[in-house]
C-alpha positions as CSV (number, residue, x, y, z in Angstrom):
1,X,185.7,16.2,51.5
2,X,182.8,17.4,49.8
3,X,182.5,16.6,46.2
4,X,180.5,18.2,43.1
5,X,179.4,15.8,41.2
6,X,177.5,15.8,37.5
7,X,177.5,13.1,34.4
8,X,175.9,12.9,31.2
9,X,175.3,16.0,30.0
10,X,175.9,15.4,26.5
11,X,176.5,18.5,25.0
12,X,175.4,19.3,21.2
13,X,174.0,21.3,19.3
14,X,171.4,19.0,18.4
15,X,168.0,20.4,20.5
16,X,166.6,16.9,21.3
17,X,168.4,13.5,20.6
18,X,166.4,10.1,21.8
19,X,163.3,11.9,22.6
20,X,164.4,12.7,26.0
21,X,168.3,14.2,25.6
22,X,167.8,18.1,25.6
23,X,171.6,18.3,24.4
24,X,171.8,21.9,23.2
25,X,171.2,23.2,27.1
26,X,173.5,21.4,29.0
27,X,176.3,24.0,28.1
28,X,174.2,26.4,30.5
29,X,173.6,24.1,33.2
30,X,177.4,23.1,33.3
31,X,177.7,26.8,34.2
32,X,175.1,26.6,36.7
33,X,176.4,23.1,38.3
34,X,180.2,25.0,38.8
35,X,177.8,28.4,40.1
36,X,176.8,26.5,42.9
37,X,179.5,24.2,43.5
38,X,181.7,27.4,43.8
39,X,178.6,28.8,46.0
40,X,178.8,25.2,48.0
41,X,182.7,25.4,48.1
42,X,183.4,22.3,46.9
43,X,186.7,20.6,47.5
44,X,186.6,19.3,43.9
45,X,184.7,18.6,40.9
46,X,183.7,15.5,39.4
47,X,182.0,14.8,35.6
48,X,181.2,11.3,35.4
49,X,181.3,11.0,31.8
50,X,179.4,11.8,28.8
51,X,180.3,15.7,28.7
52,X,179.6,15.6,24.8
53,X,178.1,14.1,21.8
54,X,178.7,13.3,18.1
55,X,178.4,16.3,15.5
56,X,177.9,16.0,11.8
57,X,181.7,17.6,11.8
58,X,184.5,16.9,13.8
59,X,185.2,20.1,14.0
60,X,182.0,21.0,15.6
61,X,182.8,18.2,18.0
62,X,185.8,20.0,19.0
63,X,184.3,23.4,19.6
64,X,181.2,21.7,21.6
65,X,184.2,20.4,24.1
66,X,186.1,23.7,23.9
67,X,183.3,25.7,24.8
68,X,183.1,23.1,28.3
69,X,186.2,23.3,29.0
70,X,186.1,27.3,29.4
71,X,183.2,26.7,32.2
72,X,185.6,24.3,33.5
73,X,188.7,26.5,33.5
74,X,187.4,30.1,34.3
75,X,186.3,28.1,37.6
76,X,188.8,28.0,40.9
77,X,187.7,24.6,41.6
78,X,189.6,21.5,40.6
79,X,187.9,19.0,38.1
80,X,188.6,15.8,37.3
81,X,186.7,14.3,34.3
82,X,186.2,10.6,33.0
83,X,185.8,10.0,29.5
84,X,182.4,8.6,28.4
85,X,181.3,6.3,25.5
86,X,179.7,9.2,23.6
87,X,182.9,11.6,24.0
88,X,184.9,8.1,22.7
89,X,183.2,8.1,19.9
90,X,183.5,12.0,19.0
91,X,187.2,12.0,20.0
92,X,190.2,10.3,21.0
93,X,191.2,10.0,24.4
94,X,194.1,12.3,24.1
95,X,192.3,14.6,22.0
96,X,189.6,14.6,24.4
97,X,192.2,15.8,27.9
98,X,194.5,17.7,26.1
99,X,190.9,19.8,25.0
100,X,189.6,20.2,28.3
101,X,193.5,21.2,29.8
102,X,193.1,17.9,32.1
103,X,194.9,15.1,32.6
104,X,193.3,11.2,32.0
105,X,192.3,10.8,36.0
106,X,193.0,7.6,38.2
107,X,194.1,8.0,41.9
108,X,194.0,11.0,44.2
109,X,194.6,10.6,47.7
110,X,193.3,13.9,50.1
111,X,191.6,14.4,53.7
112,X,192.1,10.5,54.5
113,X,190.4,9.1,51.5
114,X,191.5,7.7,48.1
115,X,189.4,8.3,45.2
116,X,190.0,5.8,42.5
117,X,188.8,6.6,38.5
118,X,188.2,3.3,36.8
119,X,188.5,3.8,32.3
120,X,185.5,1.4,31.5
121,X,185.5,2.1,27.8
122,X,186.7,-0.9,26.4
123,X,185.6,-3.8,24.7
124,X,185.4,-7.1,26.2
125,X,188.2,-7.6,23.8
126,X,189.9,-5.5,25.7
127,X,190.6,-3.1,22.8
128,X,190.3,0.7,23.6
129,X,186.8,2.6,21.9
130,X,187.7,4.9,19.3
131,X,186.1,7.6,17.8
132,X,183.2,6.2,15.5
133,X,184.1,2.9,17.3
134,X,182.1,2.4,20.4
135,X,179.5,0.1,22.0
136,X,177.6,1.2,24.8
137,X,176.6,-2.1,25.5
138,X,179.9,-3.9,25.1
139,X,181.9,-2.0,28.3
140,X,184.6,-4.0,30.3
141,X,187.8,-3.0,32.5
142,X,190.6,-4.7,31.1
143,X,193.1,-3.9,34.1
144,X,191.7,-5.4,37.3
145,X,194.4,-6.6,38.7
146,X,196.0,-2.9,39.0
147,X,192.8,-1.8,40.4
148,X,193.0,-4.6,43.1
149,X,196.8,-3.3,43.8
150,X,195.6,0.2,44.1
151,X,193.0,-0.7,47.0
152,X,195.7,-2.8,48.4
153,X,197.9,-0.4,48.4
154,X,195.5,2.4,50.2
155,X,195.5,3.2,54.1
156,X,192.6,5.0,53.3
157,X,188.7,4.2,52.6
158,X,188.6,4.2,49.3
159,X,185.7,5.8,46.7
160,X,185.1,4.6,43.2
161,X,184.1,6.7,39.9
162,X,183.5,5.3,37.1
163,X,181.5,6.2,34.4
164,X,179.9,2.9,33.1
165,X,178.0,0.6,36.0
166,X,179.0,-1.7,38.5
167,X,175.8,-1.7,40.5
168,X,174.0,-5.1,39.4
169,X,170.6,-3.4,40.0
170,X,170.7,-1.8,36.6
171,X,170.2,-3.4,33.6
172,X,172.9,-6.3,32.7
173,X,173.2,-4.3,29.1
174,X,174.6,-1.0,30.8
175,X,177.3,-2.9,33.3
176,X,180.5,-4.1,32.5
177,X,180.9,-7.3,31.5
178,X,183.7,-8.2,33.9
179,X,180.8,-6.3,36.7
180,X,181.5,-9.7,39.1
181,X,185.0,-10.3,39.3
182,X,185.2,-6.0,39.7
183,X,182.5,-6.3,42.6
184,X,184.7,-9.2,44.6
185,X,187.8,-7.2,45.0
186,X,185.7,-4.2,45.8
187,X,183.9,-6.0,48.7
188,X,186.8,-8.4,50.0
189,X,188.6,-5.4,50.4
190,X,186.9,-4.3,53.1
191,X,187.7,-0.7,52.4
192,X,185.3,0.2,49.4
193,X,182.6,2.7,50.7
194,X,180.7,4.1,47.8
195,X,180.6,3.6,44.0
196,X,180.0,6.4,41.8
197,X,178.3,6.4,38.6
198,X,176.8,7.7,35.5
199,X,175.6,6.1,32.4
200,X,172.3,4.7,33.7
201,X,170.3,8.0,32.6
202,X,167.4,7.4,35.7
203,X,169.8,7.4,38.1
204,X,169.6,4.9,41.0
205,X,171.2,4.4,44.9
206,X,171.8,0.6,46.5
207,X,173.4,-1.0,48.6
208,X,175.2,-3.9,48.5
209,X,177.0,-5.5,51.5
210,X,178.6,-2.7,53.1
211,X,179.1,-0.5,49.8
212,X,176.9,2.2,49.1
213,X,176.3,2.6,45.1
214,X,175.4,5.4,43.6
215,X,174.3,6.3,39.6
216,X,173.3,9.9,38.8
217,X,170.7,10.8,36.8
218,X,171.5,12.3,33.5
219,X,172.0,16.3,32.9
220,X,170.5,16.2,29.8
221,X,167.4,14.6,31.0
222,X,166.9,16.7,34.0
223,X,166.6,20.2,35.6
224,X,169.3,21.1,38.2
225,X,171.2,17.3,38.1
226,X,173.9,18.2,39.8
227,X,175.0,17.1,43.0
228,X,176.9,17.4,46.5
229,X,178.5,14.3,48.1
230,X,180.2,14.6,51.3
231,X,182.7,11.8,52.1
């Protein structure tokens, strides 16, 4: 299965946010990314989070995701998007599917492999973010023991996307503060192969035990981040 992958693009019509976030030009290379997955003929798309970012208006936050989701739906392929912490906190997580014509993402099974899309923005709490209520730093996955069923369940090897990080190389403040207990089931399982991830702007591949974990540098950082991952 070969799999387009981008995160982070964090789309506004601010020119530079944080010094480093050129956020007005990742509308253009969203377009670009689906030109050469099409070009690639990828078996399905995958956004990792992030797509947007908050507006002085609402309303402008709306039209910034609009204006994605036509790249997204004038294109043949099949795209499955997480939400990110930064499109929680410009819009609710209904608003935020029913925008982009998708629906919220957790299991597909295709081609022998089950690809499993883990909702990491919650509070340790356990409360859901909501718009103008988010803390990238506070992250957590409230429903483990459904995820552990879910690889139970599976025949297949299974493949993990998440937008917040897993990979206990990065820095403690980006994981998710249940990272551990997440990390045992993956391993015990036995049939975890790869971790997919954005958040973590530099990007960064390990490999721990017999799991390969992957975070992808940021759009909005960099020229051409977008990326081909053939399971």
């Amino acid at each position: 299965m070969k799999l387009g992958i981008f995160t982070d693009s964090h789309y506004s019509s601010q020119e530079i946010t944080c010094g480093n976030r050129y956020n007005s030009r990742s509308l253009e290379k969203i377009r670009q990314a689906y030109c050469y997955f099409e070009e690639e003929k990828c078996d399905l798309v995958i956004c990792l989070g992030d797509l947007t970012d908050k507006e002085s208006t609402h309303k402008k936050e709306v039209e910034n995701l609009s204006k994605i989701a036509q790249v997204i739906n004038n294109s043949p392929l099949k795209t499955i998007c997480l939400m990110g912490n930064h499109d929680a906190f410009a819009l609710c997580e209904n608003e935020f599917y029913d925008i982009l014509g998708l629906s919220k993402p957790e299991l597909i099974e295709a081609d022998g492999k089950t690809l499993i899309f883990i909702d990491a923005c919650y509070f340790k709490s356990g409360i859901h973010y909501m718009p103008g209520d988010t803390d990238w730093t506070d992250t957590f996955y409230p429903h483990v023991k459904h995820l552990k069923k879910l690889i139970d369940d599976s025949e297949n090897e299974v493949y993990i996307f998440i937008h917040q990080n897993l990979d206990t190389n990065i820095p403690q403040n980006h994981r998710l503060y249940n990272c551990d207990e997440i990390n045992q089931i993956l391993h015990e399982s036995k049939k975890v192969k790869a971790v997919y991830q954005g958040h973590y702007h530099p990007g960064i591949k390990s490999k721990h035990g017999e799991i390969n974990y992957v975070a992808f540098p940021a759009m909005c950082e960099n020229e051409n981040a977008y990326f081909i991952e053939n399971i």
